[in-house]
C-alpha positions as CSV (number, residue, x, y, z in Angstrom):
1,X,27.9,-20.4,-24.9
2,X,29.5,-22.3,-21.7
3,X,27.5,-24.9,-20.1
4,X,28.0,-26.5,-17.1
5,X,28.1,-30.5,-16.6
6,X,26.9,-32.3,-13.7
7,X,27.0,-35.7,-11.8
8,X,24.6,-38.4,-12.8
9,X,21.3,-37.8,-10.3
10,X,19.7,-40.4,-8.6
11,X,16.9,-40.1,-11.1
12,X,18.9,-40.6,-14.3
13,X,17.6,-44.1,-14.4
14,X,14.1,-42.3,-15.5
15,X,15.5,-41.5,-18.6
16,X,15.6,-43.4,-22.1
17,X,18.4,-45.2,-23.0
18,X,19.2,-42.4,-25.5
19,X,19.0,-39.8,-23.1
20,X,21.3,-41.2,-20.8
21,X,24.0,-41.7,-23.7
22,X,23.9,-38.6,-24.5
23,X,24.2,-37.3,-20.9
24,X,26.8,-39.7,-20.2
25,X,28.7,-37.8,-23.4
26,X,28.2,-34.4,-22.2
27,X,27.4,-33.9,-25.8
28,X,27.3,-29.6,-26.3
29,X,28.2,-29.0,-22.8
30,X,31.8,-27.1,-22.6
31,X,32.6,-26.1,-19.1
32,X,33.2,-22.9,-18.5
33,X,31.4,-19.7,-16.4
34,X,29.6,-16.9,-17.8
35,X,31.0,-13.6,-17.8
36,X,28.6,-10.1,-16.9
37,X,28.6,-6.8,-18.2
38,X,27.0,-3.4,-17.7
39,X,23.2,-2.7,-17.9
40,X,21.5,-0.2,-19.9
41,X,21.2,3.5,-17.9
42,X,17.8,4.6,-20.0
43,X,15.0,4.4,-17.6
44,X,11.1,5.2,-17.9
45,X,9.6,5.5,-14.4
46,X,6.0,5.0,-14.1
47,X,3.7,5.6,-10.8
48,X,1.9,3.1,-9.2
49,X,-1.4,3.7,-7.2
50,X,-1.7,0.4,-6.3
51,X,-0.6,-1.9,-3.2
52,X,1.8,-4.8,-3.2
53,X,0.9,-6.5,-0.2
54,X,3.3,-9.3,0.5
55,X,6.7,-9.1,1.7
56,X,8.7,-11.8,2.4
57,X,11.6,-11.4,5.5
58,X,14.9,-10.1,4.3
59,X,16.1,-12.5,6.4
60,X,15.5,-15.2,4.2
61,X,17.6,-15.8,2.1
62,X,19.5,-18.7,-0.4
63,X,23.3,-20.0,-0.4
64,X,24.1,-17.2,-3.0
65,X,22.7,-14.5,-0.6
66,X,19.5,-13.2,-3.0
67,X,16.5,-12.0,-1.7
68,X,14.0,-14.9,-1.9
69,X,10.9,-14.4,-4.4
70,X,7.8,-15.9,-5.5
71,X,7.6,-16.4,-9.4
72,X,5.5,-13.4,-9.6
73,X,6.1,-10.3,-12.0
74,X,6.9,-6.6,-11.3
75,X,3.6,-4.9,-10.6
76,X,4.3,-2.3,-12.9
77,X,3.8,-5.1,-15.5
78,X,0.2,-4.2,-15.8
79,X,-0.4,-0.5,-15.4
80,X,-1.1,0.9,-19.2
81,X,1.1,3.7,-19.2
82,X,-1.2,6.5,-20.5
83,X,-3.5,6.0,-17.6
84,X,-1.3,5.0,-15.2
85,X,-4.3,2.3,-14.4
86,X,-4.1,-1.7,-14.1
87,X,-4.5,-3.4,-17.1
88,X,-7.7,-6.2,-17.4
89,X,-5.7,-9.6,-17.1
90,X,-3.1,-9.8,-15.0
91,X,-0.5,-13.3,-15.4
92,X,1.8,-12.0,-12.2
93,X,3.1,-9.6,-9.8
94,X,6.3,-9.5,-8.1
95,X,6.6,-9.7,-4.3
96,X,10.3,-9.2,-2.9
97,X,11.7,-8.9,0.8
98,X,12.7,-5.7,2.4
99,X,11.8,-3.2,0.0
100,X,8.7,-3.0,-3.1
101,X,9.9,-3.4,-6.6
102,X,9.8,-0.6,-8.2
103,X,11.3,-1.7,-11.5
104,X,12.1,1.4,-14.0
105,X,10.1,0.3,-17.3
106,X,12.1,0.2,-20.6
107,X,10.1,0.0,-24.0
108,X,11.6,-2.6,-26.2
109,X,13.4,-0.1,-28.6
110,X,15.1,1.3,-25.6
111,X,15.9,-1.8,-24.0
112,X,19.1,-3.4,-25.4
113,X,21.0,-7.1,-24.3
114,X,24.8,-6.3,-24.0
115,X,26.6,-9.0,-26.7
116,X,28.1,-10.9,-22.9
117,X,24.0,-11.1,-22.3
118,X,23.0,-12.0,-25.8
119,X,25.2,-14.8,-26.4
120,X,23.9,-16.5,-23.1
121,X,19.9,-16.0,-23.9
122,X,20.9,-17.5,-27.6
123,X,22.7,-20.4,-25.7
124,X,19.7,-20.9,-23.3
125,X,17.5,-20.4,-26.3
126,X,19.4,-23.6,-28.5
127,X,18.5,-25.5,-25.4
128,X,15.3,-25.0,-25.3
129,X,15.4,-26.1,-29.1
130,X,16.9,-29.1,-28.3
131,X,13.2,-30.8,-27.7
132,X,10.3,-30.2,-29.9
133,X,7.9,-29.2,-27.3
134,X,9.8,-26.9,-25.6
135,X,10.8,-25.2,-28.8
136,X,7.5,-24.9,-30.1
137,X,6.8,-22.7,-26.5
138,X,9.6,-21.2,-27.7
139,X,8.8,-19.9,-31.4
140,X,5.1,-19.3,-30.4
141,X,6.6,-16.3,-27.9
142,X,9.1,-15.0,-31.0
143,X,6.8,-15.2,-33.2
144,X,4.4,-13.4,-31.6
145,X,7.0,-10.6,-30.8
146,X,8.1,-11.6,-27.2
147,X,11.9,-10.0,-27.1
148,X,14.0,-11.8,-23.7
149,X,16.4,-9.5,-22.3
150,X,19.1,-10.3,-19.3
151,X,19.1,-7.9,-16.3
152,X,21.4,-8.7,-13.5
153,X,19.9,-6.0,-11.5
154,X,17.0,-7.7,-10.9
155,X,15.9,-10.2,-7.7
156,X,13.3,-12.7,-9.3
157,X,15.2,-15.0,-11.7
158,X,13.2,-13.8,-14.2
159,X,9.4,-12.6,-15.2
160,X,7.0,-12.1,-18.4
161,X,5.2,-8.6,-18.8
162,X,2.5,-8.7,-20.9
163,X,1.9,-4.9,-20.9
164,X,5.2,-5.4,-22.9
165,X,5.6,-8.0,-24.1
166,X,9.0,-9.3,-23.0
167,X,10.7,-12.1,-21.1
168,X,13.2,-10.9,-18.7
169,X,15.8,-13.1,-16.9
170,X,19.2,-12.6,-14.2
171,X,21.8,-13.5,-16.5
172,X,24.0,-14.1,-14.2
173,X,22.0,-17.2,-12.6
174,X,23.3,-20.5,-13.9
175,X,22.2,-22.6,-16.5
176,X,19.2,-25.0,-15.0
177,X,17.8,-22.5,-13.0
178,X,17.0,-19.5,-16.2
179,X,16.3,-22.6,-18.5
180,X,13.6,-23.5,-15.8
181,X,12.5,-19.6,-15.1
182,X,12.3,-19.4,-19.2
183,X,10.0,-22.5,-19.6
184,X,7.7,-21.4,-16.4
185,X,7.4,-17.6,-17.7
186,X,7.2,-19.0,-21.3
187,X,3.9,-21.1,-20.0
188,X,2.5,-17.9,-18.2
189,X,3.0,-15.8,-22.1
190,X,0.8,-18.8,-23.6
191,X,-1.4,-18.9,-21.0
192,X,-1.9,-15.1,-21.9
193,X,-2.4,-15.8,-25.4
194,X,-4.9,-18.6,-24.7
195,X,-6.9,-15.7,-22.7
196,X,-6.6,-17.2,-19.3
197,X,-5.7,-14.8,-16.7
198,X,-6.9,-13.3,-13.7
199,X,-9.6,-11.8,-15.3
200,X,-11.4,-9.0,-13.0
201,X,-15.0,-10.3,-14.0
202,X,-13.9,-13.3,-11.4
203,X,-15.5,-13.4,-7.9
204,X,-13.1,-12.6,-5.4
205,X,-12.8,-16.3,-4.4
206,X,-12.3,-17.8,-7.8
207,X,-9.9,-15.1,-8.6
208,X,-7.4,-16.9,-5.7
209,X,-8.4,-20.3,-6.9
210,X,-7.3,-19.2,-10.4
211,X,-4.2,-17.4,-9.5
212,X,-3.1,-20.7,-7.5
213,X,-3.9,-23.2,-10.9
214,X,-1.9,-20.6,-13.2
215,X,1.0,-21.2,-11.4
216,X,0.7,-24.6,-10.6
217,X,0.0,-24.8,-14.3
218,X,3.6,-23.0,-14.8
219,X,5.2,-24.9,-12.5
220,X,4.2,-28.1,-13.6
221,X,5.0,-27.8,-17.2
222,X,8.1,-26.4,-16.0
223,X,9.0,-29.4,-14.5
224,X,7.9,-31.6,-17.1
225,X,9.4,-29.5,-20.2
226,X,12.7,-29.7,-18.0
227,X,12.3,-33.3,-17.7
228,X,11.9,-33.6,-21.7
229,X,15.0,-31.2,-22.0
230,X,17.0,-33.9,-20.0
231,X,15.8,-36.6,-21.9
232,X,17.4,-34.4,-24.4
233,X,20.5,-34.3,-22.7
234,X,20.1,-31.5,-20.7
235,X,19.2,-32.5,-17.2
236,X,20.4,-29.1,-15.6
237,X,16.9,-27.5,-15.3
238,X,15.7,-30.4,-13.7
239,X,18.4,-30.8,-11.4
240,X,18.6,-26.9,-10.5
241,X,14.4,-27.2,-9.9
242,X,14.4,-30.3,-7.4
243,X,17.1,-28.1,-5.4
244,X,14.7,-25.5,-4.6
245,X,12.0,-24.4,-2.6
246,X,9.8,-26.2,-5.1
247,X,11.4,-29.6,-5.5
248,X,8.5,-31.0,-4.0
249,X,6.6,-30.7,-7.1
250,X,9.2,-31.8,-9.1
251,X,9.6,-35.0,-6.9
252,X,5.9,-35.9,-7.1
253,X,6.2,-35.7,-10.8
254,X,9.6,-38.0,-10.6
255,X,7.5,-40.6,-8.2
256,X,4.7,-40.6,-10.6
257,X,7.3,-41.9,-13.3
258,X,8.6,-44.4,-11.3
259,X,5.8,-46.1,-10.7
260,X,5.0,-45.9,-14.4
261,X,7.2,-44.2,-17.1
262,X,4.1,-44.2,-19.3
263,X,3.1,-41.2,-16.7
264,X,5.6,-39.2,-18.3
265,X,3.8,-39.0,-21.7
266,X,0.0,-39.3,-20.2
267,X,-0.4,-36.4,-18.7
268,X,-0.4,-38.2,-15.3
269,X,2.6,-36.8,-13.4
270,X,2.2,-33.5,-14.6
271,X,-1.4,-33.8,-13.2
272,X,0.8,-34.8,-10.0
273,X,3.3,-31.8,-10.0
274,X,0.3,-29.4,-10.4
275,X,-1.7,-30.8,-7.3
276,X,1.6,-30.9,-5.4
277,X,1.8,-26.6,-5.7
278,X,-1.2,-26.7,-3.5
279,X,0.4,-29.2,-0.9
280,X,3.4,-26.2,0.5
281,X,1.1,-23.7,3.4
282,X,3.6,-20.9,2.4
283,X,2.8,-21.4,-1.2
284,X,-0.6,-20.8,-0.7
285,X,-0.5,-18.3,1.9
286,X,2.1,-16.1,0.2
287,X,-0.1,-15.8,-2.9
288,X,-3.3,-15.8,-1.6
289,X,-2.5,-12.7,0.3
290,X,-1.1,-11.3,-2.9
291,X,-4.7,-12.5,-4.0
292,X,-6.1,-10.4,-2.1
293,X,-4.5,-6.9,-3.1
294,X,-5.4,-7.6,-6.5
295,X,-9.0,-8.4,-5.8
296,X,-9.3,-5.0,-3.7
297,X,-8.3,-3.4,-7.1
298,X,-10.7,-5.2,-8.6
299,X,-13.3,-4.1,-6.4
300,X,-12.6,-0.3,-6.4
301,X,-12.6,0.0,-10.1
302,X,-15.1,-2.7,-11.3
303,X,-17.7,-2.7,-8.3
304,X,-20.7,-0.8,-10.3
305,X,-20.3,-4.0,-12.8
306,X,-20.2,-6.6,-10.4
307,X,-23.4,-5.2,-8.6
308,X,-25.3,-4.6,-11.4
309,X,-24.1,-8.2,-13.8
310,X,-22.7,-10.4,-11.8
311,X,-19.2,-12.3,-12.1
312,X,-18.2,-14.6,-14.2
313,X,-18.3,-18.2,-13.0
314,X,-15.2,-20.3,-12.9
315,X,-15.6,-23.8,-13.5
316,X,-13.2,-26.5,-14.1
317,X,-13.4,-26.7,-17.7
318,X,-12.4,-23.2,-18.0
319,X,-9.2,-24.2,-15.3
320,X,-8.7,-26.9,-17.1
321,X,-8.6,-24.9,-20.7
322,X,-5.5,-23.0,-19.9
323,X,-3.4,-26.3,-19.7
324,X,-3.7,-26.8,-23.0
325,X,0.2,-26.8,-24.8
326,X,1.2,-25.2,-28.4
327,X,0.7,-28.9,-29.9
328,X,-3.1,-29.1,-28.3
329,X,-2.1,-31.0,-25.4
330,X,-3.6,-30.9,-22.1
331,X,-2.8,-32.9,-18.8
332,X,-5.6,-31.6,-17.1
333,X,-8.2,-32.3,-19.4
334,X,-6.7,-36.2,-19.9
335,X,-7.1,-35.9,-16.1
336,X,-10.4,-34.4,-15.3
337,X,-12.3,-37.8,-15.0
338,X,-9.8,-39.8,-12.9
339,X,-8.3,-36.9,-10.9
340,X,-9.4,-34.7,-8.3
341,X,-12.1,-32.1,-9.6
342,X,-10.4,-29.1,-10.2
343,X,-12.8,-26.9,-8.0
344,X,-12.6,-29.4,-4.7
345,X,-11.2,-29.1,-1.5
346,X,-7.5,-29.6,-2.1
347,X,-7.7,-26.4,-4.4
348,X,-9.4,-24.8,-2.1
349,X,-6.2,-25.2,0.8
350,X,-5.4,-21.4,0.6
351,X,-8.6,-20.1,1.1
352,X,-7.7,-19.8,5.2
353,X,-9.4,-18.3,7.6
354,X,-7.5,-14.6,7.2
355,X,-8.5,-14.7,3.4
356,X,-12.3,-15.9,4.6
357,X,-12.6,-12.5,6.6
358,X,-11.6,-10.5,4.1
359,X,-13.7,-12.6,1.3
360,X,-16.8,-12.0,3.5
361,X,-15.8,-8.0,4.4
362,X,-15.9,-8.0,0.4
363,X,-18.7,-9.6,0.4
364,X,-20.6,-7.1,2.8
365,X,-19.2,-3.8,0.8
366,X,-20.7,-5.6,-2.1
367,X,-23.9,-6.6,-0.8
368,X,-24.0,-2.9,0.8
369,X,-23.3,-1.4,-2.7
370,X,-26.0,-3.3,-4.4
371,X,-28.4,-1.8,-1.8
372,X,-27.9,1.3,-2.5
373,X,-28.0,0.8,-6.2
374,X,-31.4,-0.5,-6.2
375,X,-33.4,1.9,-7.6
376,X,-31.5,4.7,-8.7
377,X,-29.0,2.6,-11.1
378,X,-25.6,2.6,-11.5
379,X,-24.9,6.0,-13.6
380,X,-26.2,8.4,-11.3
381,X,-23.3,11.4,-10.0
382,X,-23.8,9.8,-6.7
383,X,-23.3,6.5,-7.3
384,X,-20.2,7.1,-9.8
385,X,-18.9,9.4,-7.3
386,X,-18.9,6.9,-4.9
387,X,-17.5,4.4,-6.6
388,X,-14.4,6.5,-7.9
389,X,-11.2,5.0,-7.0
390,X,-10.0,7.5,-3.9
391,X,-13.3,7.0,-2.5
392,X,-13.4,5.6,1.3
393,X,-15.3,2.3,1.8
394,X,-15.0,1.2,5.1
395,X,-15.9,-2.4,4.7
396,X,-13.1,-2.7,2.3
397,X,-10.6,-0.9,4.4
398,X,-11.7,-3.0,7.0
399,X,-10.9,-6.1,4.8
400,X,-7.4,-4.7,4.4
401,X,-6.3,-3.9,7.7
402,X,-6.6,-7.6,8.7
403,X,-3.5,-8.0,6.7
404,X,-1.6,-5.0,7.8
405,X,-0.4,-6.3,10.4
406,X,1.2,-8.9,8.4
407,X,2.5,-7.1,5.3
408,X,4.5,-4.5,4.2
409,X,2.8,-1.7,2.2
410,X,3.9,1.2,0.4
411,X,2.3,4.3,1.7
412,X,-0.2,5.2,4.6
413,X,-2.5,6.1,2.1
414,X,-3.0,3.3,-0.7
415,X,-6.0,3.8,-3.3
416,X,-7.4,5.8,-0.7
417,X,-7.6,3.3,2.1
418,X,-5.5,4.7,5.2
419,X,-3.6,1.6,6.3
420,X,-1.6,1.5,9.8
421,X,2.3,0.3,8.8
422,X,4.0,-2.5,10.3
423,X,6.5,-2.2,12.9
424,X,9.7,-3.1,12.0
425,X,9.8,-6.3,14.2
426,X,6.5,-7.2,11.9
427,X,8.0,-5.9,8.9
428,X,10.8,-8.8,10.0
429,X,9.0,-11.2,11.6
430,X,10.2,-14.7,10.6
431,X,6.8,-16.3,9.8
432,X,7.6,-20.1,10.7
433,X,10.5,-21.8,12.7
434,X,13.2,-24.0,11.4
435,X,13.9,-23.7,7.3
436,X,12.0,-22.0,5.2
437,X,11.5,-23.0,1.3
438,X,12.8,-20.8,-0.9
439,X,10.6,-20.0,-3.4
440,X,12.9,-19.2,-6.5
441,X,11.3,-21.4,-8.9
C-alpha cells in the first residue's frame, strides 16, 4: 500500500502536538503511485422507468479531465430487481454530465476486486483504522455485510447502494480524495441503518429539506472524520477535500477551530460545515431539482396514501436524529438550542422559485385527487386505475415541464409523462459565468 506525502498546510497548526510529529515523520506513508488493472466483464442490466433529471454540462470539468458529479448514487441503486420498482428509502442518486448513468448491476457474488484493487481498499481501509471513530464507521458497515469494491470505470469517486449493499469507489483516484468519498458514503450506509432516508411518506417540501441535511450531514462528518484522521497523521483527506468544489465547508469547519479548538470536539464546527452545504446556490439548485424527480415518483406510486393519510411530518428532532455517530454522538443535537433551528430559513435556501411552481402544481394534482376521492374511497377500479403509474396527470406533467427546459432526460415518454427534450445548446448550456465548483466531494 503506497501513500503519498504532502507539504505542511497552512492549517497544520490546528493539530495536537502529536499529530503534527507524526506528520512531520511521515510515519506509514511510502511514496509511490498506485497501479490499475482490468474490471470484471459479468454484467446484470436492469431497466429503469424512472427519470434522472439533472445533468450537469460536459463542459465542466476538473484538472484530471473527469466528468464532474454530485455525491449522489446510481439510480439503479434503488429499483428492487424483481419488480423493476423504486425501493422505499432512498440515501442517493447519481447525476453525471453528458450522458445518464446507466450502471450495469453486479450482485456481490459476481462482483470481484482484482488483488492491484484489493490491496488499495485494505490500505485505505488501515487508514481509516488509524482513529477510533472513523474505524468504528468502519466495522459497523463490515459487520453488517457492506463489501467495498474498486471500479475505475465509474465517474463519481465513489457511492453506497443500499439495494446492495456495497460501497463502490474509483481506484484509481488518489489517496485523500477515496478516503474522504469512503467516510461521506460510509455516513450515508449509517444513516440507512439509523432509518433516515428520504422516506416517500415525506411531503414533497420536506422531502428536499431532508435530502439537503443528509448530505450536509455526509459532508460534514466527512470533514470532521478527515480532520481526526489527520490528527492521526493522515492529513490527505483533508487536504484533497478543501481543494474541491466543497472546500468551503471544510474551511468553515477550520475557522470554527481557530477561533476555539474545543470546537473540534463539541460538536460546534461540525454544526458549522453542515450549515455551510446550504450556503453554495449550485449545491442547492443541483439537488433540489434532483429533489424533484424523486418526489414525482413519489407521487405517482404513493398518491392514494397521501390523499387518504396524510404525510409524515418532518421536524427538527427527527433531522437532527440522523446525526447521531456509531459512539451516540450527535453535533446537531449538542447544537439544537444555540444554533439555527433546523427547519428555518437558511435550510430552506433551495426551495427557489422553479421548485415553488412545481411544489404548488403538486400541490394542485393532490388537492384535485383528494376531490375526487371523496366519497367513493380509494380502492374503487377507477380510482386505482387512475392512479396506476403510466396514467396521465396533467398537473404533474405540468410540474415537470418547468424543468425540461433545463435538464436532460432520458426518453420522451418518462413514467408516462410526455416531456419536450432539450436542445442541444440547453443540453450544454453553461449555467453560470466565470468558475464553476466542482462538486466531487
Amino acid at each position: 500500500m503506497n501513500i503519498k506525502s504532502a507539504t505542511a498546510p497552512k492549517w497544520s497548526c490546528l493539530l495536537s502536538s502529536r499529530a503534527q510529529a507524526q506528520r512531520a515523520g511521515n510515519i506509514g506513508k511510502p511514496e509511490g503511485d498506485f497501479p490499475s488493472g482490468p474490471r470484471s466483464k459479468r454484467i446484470v442490466t436492469l431497466k429503469s422507468r424512472c427519470p434522472v433529471l439533472l445533468r450537469f454540462t460536459d463542459i465542466l470539468k476538473n484538472s484530471r479531465g473527469s466528468v464532474p458529479v454530485t455525491r449522489l448514487a446510481p439510480e439503479d441503486c434503488f429499483l428492487n430487481p424483481k419488480t423493476e420498482t423504486f425501493i422505499d428509502n432512498f440515501v442517493s442518486m447519481v447525476t453525471t454530465a453528458r450522458k445518464m448513468v446507466r450502471r450495469p448491476i453486479l450482485n456481490q457474488e459476481e462482483r470481484k476486486n482484482t488483488p492491484e484493487d484489493q490491496e488499495k481498499i485494505n490500505g485505505w481501509m488501515e487508514i481509516l483504522g488509524r482513529h477510533p471513530d472513523t474505524k468504528a464507521l468502519l466495522d459497523e458497515a463490515l459487520d453488517s455485510g457492506t463489501k467495498i469494491y474498486g471500479d475505475n470505470t465509474i465517474k463519481p469517486l465513489g457511492y453506497y447502494s443500499p439495494a446492495e449493499n456495497i460501497l463502490v469507489v474509483n481506484p484509481d483516484r488518489t489517496d485523500g480524495e477515496v478516503v474522504a468519498t469512503m467516510i461521506h458514503e460510509l455516513t450515508h450506509r449509517h444513516q440507512d441503518k439509523l432509518g433516515y432516508g428520504l422516506s416517500p411518506m415525506l411531503s414533497p417540501r420536506d422531502l428536499i429539506l431532508m435530502l439537503f441535511n443528509m448530505e450536509a450531514n455526509a459532508e460534514a462528518n466527512a470533514v470532521a472524520e478527515s480532520f481526526k484522521l489527520a490528527q492521526a497523521g493522515f492529513p490527505d483527506a483533508l487536504e484533497a477535500h478543501l481543494r474541491t468544489g466543497y472546500g468551503d465547508i471544510s474551511r468553515a469547519f477550520l475557522d470554527k477551530i481557530k477561533e476555539n479548538p474545543e470546537n473540534a470536539h463539541n460538536g460546534v464546527a461540525t454544526r458549522a460545515a453542515h450549515d455551510q452545504w446550504f450556503e453554495q446556490p449550485w449545491r442547492r439548485k443541483a439537488y433540489g431539482e434532483q429533489a424533484i424527480g424523486i418526489v414525482i415518483n413519489n407521487i405517482k406510486v404513493f398518491a392514494s396514501v397521501f390523499v387518504t393519510q396524510g404525510f409524515t411530518p418532518l421536524t427538527p428532532e427527527t433531522i437532527a436524529g440522523m446525526a447521531e455517530d456509531p459512539n451516540g454522538d450527535n453535533y446537531l443535537k449538542t447544537t439544537l438550542e444555540t444554533g439555527d433551528s433546523l427547519t428555518g430559513d437558511r435550510y430552506r435556501k433551495g426551495l427557489t422559485a422553479e421548485i415553488e411552481m412545481a411544489l404548488a402544481a403538486i400541490d394542485k394534482a393532490l388537492n384535485d385527487l383528494k376531490n375526487k376521492l371523496d366519497g367513493k374511497g380509494p380502492e374503487t377500479d377507477d380510482t386505482r386505475k387512475a392512479l396506476l403509474p403510466d396514467s396521465k396527470n396533467d398537473a404533474l406533467e405540468n410540474a415537470v415541464r418547468k424543468f425540461a427546459g433545463r435538464m436532460v432526460l432520458s426518453d420522451k415518454k418518462v413514467n408516462g409523462l410526455h416531456l419536450p427534450i432539450p436542445t442541444k445548446a440547453d443540453r450544454y448550456r453553461t449555467p453560470r459565468k466565470g468558475p464553476v465548483p466542482m462538486p466531487v466531494f
